[in-house]
BAPAVEX-162370 format. One record per residue: residue number from 1; x negated, y, z of N, C-alpha, C in turn. Coordinates in pm, whole numbers, plus 50000, padded with zeros to 5 digits. Layout:
BEGIN
resi  n_X  n_Y  n_Z  ca_X  ca_Y  ca_Z  c_X  c_Y  c_Z
NUM  X  Y  Z  X  Y  Z  X  Y  Z $
...
END
This chain:
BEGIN
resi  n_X  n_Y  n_Z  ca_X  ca_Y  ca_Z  c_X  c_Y  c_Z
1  77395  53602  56811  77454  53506  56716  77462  53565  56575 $
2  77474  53726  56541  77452  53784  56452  77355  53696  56346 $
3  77258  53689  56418  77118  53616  56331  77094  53472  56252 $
4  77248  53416  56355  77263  53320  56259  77301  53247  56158 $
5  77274  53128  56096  77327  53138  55964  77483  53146  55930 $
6  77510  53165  55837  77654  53217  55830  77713  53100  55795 $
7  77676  52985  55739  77744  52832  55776  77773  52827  55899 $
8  77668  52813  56003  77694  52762  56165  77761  52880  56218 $
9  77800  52995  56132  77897  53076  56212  78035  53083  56163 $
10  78052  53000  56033  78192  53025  55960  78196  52854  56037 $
11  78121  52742  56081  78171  52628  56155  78211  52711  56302 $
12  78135  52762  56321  78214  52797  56522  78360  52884  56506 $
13  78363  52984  56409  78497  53030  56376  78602  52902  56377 $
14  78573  52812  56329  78686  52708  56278  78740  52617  56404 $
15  78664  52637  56501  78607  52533  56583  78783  52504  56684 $
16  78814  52607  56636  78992  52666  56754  79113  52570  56712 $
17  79054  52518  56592  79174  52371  56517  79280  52446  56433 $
18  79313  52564  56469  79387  52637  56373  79346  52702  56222 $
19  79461  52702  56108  79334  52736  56017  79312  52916  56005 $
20  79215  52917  55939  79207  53070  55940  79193  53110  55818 $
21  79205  53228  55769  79244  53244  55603  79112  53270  55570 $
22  79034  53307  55435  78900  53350  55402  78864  53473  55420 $
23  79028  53566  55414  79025  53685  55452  78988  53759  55592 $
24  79033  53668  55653  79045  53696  55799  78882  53643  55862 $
25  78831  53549  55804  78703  53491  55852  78585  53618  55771 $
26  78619  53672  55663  78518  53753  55586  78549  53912  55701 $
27  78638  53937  55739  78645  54032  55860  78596  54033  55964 $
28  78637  53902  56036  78606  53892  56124  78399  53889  56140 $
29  78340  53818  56051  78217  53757  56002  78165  53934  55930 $
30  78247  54010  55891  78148  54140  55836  78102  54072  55707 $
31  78158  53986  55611  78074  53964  55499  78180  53979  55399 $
32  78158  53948  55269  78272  53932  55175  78323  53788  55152 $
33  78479  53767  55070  78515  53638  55092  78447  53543  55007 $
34  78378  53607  54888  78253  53512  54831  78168  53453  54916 $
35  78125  53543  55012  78010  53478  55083  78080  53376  55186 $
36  78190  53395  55251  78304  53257  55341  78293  53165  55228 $
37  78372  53164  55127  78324  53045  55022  78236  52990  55010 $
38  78137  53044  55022  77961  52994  54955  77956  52915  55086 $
39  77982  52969  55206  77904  52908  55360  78054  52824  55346 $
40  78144  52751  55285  78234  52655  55332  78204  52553  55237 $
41  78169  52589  55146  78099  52509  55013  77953  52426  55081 $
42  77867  52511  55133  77759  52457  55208  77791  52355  55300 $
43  77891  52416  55370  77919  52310  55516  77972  52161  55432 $
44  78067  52159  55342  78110  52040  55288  77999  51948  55246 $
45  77878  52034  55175  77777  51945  55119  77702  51910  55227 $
46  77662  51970  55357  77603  51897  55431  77696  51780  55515 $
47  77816  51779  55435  77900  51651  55530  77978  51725  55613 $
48  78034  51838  55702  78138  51874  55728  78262  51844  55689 $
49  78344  51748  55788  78538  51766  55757  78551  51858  55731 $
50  78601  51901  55680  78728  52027  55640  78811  52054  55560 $
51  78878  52104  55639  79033  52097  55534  79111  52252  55475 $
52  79148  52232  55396  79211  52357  55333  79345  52352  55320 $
53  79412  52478  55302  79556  52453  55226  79574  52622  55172 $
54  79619  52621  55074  79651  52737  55008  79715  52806  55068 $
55  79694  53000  55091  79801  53058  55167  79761  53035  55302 $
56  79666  52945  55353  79671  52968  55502  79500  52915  55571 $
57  79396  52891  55480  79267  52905  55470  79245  52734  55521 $
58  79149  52775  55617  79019  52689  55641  79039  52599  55763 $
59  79009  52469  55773  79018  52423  55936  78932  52334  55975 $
60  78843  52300  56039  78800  52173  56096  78897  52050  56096 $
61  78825  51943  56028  78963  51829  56059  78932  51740  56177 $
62  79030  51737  56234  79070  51671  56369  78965  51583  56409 $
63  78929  51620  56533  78796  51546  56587  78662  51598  56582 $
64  78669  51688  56504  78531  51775  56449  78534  51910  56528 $
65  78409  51943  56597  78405  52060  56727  78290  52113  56702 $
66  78262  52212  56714  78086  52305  56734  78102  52272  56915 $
67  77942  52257  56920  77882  52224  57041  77876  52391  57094 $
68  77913  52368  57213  77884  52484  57316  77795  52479  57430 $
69  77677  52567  57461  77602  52568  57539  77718  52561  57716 $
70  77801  52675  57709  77900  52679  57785  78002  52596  57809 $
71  78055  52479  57748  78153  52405  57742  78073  52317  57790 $
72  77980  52266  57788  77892  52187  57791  77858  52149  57957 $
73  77787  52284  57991  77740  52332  58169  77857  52325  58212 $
74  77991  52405  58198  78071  52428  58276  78105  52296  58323 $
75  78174  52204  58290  78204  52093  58386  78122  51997  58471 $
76  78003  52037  58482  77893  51991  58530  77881  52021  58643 $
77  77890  51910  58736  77830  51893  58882  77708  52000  58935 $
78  77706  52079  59041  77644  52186  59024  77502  52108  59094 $
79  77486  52036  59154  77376  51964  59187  77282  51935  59015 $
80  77369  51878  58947  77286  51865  58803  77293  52003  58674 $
81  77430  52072  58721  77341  52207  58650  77217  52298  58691 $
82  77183  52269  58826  77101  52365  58873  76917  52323  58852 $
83  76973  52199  58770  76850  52117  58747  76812  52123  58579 $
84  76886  52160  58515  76904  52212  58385  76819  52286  58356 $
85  76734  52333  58316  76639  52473  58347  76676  52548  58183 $
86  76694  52429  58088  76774  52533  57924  76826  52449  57864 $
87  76959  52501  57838  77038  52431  57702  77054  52498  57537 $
88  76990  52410  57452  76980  52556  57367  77080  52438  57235 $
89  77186  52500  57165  77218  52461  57050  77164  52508  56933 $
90  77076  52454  56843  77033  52476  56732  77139  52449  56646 $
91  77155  52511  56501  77236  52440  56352  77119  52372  56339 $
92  76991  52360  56316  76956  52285  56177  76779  52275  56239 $
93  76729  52155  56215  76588  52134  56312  76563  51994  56243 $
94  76467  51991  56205  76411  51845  56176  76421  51724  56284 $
95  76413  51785  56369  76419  51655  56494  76394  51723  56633 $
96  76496  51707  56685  76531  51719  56868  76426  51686  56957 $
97  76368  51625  56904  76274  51543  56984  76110  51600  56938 $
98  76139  51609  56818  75985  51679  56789  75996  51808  56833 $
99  76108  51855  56867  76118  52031  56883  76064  52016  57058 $
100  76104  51957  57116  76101  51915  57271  75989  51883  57305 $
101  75902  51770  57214  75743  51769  57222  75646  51848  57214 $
102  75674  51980  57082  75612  52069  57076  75634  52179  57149 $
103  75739  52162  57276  75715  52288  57351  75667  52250  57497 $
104  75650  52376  57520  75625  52330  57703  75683  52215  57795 $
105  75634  52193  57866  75775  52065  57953  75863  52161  58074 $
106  75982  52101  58097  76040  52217  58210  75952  52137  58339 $
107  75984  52250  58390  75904  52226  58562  75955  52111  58659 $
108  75893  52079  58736  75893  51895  58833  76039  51908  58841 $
109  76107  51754  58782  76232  51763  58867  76368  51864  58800 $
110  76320  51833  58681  76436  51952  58560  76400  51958  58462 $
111  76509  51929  58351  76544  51942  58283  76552  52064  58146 $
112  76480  52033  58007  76524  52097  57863  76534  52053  57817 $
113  76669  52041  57727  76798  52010  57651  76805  52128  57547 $
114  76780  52022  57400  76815  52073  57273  76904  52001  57185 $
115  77027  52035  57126  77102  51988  57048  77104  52038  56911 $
116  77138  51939  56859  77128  52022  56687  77295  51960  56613 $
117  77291  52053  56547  77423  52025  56472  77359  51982  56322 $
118  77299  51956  56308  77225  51877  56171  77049  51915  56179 $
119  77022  51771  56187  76877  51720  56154  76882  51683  55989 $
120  76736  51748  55999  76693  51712  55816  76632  51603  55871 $
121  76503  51573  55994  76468  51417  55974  76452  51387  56078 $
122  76557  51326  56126  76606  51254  56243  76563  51116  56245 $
123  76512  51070  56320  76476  50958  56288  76524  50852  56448 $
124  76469  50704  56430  76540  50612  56493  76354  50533  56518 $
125  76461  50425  56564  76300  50321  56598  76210  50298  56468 $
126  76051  50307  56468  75985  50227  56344  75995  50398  56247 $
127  76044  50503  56279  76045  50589  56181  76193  50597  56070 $
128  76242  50514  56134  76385  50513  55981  76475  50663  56067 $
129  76523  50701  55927  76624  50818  55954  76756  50801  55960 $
130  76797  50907  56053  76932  50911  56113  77002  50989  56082 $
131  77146  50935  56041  77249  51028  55927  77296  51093  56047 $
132  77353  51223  56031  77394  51332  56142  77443  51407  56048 $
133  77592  51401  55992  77691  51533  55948  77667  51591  56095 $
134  77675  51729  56061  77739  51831  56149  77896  51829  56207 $
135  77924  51849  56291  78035  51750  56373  78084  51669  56401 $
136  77970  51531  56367  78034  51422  56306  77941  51337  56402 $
137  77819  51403  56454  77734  51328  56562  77717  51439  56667 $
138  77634  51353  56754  77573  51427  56837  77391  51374  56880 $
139  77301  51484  56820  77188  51473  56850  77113  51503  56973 $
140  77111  51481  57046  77036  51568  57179  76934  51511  57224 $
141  76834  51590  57327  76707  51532  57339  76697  51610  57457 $
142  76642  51545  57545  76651  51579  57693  76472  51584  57710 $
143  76401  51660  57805  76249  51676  57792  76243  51664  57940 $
144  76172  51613  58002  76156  51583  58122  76002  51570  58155 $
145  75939  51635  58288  75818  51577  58314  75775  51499  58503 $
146  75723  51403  58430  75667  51306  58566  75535  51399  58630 $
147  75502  51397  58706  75362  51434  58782  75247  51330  58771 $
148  75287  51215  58721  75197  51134  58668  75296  51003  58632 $
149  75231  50882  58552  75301  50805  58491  75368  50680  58548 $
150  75468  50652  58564  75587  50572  58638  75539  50450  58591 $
151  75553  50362  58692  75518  50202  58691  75662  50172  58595 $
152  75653  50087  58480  75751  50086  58409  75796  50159  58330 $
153  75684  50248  58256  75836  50341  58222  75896  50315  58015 $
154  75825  50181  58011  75893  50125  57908  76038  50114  57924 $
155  76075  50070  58052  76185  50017  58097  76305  50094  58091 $
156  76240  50251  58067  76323  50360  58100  76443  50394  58012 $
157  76454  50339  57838  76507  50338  57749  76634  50268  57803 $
158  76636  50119  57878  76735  50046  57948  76753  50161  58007 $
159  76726  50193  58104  76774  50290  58183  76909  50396  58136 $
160  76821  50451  58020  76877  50550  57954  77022  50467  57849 $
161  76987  50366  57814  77106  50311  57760  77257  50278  57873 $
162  77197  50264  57964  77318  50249  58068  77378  50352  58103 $
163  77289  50444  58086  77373  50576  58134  77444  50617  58018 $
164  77406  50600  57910  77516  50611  57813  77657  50542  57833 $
165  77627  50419  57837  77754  50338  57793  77870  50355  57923 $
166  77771  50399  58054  77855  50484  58131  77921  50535  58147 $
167  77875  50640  58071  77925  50799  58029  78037  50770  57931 $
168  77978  50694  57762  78120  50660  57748  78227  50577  57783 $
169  78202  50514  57911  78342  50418  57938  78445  50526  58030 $
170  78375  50642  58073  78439  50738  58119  78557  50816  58051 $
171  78517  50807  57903  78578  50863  57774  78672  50733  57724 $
172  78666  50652  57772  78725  50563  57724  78664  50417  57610 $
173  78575  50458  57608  78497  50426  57517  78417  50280  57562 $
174  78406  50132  57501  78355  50049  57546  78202  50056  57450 $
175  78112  50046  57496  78009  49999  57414  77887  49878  57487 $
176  77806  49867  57409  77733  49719  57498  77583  49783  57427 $
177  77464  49696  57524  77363  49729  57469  77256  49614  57388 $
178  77208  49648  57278  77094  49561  57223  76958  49596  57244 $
179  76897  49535  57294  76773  49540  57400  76674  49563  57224 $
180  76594  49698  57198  76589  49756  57344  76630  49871  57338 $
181  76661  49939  57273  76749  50109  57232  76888  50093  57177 $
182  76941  50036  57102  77069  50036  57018  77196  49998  57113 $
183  77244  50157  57096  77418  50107  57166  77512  50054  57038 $
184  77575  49933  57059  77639  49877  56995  77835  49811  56977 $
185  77929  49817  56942  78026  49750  56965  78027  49658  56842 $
186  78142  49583  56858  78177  49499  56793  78160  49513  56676 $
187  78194  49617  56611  78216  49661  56477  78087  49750  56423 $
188  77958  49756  56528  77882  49766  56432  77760  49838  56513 $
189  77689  49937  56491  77552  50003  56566  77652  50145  56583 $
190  77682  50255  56706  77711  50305  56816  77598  50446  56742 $
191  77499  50390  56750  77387  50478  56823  77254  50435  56869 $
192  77156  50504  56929  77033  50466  56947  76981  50577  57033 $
193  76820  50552  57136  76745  50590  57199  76640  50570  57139 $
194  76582  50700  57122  76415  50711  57113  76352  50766  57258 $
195  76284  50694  57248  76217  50779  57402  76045  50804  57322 $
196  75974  50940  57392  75845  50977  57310  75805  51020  57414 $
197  75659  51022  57456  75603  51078  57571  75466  51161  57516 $
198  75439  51255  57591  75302  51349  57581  75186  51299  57691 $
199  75075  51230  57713  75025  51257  57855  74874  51246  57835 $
200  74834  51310  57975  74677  51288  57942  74631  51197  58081 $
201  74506  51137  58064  74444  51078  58147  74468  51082  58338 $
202  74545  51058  58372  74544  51109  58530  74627  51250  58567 $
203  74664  51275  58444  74748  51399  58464  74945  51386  58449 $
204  74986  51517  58415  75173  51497  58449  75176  51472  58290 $
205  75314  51346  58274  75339  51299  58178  75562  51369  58130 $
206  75495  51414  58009  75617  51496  57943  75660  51412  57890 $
207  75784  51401  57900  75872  51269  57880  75956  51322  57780 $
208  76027  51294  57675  76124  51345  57558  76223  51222  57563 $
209  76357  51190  57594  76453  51106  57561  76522  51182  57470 $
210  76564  51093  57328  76644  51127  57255  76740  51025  57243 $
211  76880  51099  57203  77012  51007  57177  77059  51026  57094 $
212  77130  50968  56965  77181  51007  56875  77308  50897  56851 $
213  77430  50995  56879  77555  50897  56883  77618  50928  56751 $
214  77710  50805  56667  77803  50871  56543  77901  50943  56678 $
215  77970  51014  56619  78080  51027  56645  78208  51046  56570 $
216  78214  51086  56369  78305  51086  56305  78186  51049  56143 $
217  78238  50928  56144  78154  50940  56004  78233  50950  55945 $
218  78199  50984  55797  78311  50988  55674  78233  50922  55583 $
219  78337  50807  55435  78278  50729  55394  78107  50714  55348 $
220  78096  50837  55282  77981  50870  55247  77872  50851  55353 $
221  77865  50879  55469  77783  50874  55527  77767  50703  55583 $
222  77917  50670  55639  77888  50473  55609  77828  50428  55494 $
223  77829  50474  55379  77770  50427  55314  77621  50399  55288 $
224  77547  50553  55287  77411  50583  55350  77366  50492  55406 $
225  77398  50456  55559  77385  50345  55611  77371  50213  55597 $
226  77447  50180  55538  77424  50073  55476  77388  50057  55381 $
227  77328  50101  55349  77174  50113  55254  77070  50129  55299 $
228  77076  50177  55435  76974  50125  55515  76967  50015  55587 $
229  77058  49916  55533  77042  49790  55619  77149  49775  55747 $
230  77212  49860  55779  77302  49869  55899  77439  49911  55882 $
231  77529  49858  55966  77677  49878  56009  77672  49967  56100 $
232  77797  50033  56074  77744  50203  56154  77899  50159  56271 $
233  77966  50220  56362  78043  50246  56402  78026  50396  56439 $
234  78172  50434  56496  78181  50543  56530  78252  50586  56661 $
235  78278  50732  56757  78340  50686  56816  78511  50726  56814 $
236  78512  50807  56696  78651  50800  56688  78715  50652  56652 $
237  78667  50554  56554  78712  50432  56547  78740  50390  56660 $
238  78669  50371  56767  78705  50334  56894  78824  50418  57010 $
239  78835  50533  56969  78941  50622  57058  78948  50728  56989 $
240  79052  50745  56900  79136  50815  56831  79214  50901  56905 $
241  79224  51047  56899  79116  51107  56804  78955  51134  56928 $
242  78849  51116  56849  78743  51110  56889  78691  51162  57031 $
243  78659  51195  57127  78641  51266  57223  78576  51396  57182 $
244  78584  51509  57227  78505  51661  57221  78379  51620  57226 $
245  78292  51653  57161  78157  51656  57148  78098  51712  57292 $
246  78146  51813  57331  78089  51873  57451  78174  51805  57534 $
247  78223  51728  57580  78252  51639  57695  78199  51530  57732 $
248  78128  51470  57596  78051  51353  57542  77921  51400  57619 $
249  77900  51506  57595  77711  51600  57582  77752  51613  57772 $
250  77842  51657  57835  77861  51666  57969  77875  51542  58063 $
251  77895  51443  57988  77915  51279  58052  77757  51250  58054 $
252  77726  51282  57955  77564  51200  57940  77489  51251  58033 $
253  77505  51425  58076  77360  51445  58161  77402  51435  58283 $
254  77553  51403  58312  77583  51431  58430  77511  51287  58476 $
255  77500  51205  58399  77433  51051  58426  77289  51100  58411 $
256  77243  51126  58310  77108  51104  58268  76999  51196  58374 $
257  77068  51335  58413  76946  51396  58500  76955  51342  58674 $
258  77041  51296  58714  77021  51203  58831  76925  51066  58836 $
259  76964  51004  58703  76878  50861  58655  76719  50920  58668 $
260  76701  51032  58596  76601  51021  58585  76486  51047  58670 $
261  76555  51100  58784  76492  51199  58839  76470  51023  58987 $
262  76510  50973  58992  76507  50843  59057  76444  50731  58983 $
263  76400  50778  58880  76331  50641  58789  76196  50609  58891 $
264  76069  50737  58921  76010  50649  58944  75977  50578  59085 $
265  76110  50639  59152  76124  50521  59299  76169  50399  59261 $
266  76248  50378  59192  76339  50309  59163  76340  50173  59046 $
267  76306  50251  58940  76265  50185  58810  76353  50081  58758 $
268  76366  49981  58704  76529  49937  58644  76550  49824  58759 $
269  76512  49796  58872  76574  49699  58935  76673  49726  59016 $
270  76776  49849  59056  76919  49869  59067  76990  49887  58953 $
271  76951  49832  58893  77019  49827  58736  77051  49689  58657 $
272  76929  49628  58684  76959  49456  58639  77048  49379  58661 $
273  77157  49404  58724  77282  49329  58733  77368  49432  58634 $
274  77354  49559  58587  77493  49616  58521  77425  49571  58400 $
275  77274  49574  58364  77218  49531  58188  77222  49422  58180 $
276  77316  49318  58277  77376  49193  58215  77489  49175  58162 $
277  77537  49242  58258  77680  49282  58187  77694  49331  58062 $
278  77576  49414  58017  77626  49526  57901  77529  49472  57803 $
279  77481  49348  57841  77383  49254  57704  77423  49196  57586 $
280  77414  49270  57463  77467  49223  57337  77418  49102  57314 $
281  77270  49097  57350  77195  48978  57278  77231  48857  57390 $
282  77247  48856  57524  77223  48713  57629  77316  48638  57565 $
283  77276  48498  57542  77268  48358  57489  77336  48392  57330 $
284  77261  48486  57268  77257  48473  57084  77136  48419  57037 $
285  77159  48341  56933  77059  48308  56870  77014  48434  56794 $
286  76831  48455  56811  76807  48588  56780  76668  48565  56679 $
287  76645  48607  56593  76499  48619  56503  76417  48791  56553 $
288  76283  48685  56645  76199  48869  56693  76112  48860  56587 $
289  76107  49024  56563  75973  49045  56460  75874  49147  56554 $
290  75751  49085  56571  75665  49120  56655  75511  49092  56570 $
291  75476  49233  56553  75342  49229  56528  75343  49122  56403 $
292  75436  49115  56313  75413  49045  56157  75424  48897  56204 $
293  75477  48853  56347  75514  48730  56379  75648  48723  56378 $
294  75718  48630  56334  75861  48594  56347  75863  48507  56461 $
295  75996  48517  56584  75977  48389  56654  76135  48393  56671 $
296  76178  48286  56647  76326  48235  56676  76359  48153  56822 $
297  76496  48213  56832  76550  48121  57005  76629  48196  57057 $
298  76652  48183  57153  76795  48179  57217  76755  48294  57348 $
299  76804  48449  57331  76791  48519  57416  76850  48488  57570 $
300  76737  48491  57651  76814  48484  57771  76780  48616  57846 $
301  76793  48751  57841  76833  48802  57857  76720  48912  57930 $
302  76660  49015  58072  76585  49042  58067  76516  49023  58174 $
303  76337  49071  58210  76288  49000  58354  76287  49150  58395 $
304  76230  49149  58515  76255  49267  58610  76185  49387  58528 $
305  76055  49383  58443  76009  49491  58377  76088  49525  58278 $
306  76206  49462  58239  76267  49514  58087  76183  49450  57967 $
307  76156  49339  57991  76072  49266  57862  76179  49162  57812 $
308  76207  49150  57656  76311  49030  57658  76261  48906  57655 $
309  76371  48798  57729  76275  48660  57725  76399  48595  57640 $
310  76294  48478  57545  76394  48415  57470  76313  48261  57464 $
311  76458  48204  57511  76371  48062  57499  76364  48030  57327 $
312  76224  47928  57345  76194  47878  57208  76154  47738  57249 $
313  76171  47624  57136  76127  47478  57155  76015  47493  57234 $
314  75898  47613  57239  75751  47589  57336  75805  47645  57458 $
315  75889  47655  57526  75917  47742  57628  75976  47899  57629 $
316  76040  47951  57745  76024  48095  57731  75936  48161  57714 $
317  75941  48275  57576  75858  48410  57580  75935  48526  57612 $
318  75873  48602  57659  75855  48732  57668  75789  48856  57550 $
319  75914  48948  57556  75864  49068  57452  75828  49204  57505 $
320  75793  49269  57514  75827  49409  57531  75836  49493  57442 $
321  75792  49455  57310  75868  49536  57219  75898  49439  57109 $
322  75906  49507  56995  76012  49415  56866  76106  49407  56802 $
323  76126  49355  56693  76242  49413  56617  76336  49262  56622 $
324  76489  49323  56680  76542  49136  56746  76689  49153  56605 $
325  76688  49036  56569  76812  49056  56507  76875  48891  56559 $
326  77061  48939  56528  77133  48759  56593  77094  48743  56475 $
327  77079  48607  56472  77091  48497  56365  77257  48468  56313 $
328  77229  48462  56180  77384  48380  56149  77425  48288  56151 $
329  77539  48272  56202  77585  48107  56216  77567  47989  56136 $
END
């Protein structure tokens, strides 16, 4: 840990909720208290809470945690840690998912898991980028490989969205899904799934799921957002104060490496009764953008492959992919 940067090591110092003085962090850290300054100055500009008070230093503000490889495994069902094959926390990576593509795949039937505490270009469906303060989300990207390619495995994103909203109703947390990646509540967009695959002709297909949840935005970063066109939620708005990041990161795989590992017996039809339940869009009036076509109507909800069907004056269509927005009243 020596090696790493002295931001992501003056954030894990903090991580205990108590504050710590500059003095005591430049000791502890082997540097001088200029250089604690410089790396607390950094952390603020990349969007880090933190709080100060004179006389008694530095703190993470409430809700804000460094991810632990260990906090993480430990509460984990030993059937799904043993399927884990690496958990690695990065500070700082362009994308979870491109890091996961460009490496090896783990072996049949297991699992590699990379988290980052800030992406420079994180991105979402279509290429748009994803705001990620450092403690404030959680990026992770799970790498998985098939032995060859699963009947369905468009479908697999549903998949992967249920196991989310799972995971957080465990935390307390309600969320619903918009077909076909976006976890959503009331108050706004949750989060999102990218799913990216590697494969060749007749051969094993490397699978990359990525998730990227808010978990504490601060104004600035709502704002961002909505400038990209979107309402952000978070999940401290929803359960105050926020859940631990690593309890969040331990809910998800304890769902996600069982799901997956049953996708391709299985594929989303023990599932189609809970992705009714958890359907943002069934009976909204919705505008799809498909292939530079607009088509308007009334979502009814999904068929056994995970394609959305929406009636229109010519009858029901079917999508499998597309960009769906509700219509306004």
């Amino acid at each position: 840990m020596n090696n790493a940067p002295l931001p992501q090591r003056v954030f894990q110092r903090l991580d205990a909720g108590d504050y710590r003085s500059g003095e005591a962090l430049a000791a502890d850290l082997a540097v001088t208290r200029a250089a604690v300054w410089k790396a607390v100055e950094q952390l603020r500009e990349l969007g880090v809470a933190l709080e100060a008070q004179s006389n008694r230093g530095y703190r993470l503000a409430p809700g804000v945690s460094a991810l632990s490889p260990e906090r993480i495994l430990d509460p984990l069902p030993a059937e799904v840690r043993t399927r884990i094959e690496s958990l690695l926390v990065e500070w700082t990576l362009e994308s979870t998912n491109t890091r996961l593509l460009e490496s090896l795949p783990p072996r049949a039937n297991h699992a590699a898991v990379v988290l980052a505490e800030h992406q420079t270009g994180g991105r979402g469906r279509r290429g748009r980028g994803w705001i990620a303060p450092p403690g404030g989300a959680i990026c992770l990207s799970l790498a998985w490989q098939y032995p060859d390619l699963p009947a369905d495995l468009s479908a697999l994103s549903l998949v992967v969205g249920l196991c989310v909203v799972e995971a957080l109703a465990e935390l307390g947390v309600t969320a619903r899904l918009k077909w076909p990646n976006d976890l959503v509540t009331s108050a706004g967009k949750l989060g999102g799934i990218l799913i990216e695959m590697r494969a060749e002709a007749g051969g094993p297909v490397h699978v990359v799921v990525g998730i990227g949840l808010n978990v504490r935005l601060d104004d600035s970063a709502r704002a961002a957002v909505r400038q990209a066109g979107n309402t952000a939620d978070d999940l401290q708005a929803q359960r105050s104060p926020a859940p631990d990041r690593n309890a969040v990161v331990a809910k998800l795989l304890a769902r996600l490496v069982p799901a997956l590992g049953k996708f391709p017996r299985q594929g989303l039809a023990p599932h189609l009764e809970r992705w009714r339940d958890c359907d943002a869009l069934r009976e909204c009036e919705v505008r799809v953008e498909n292939a530079g076509e607009i088509t308007r109507g009334v979502a009814r909800g999904i068929d056994a492959h995970g394609a959305l069907l929406v009636e229109t004056p010519s009858g029901v269509l079917r999508f499998v992919s597309g960009e769906v927005t509700v219509r306004a009243e």
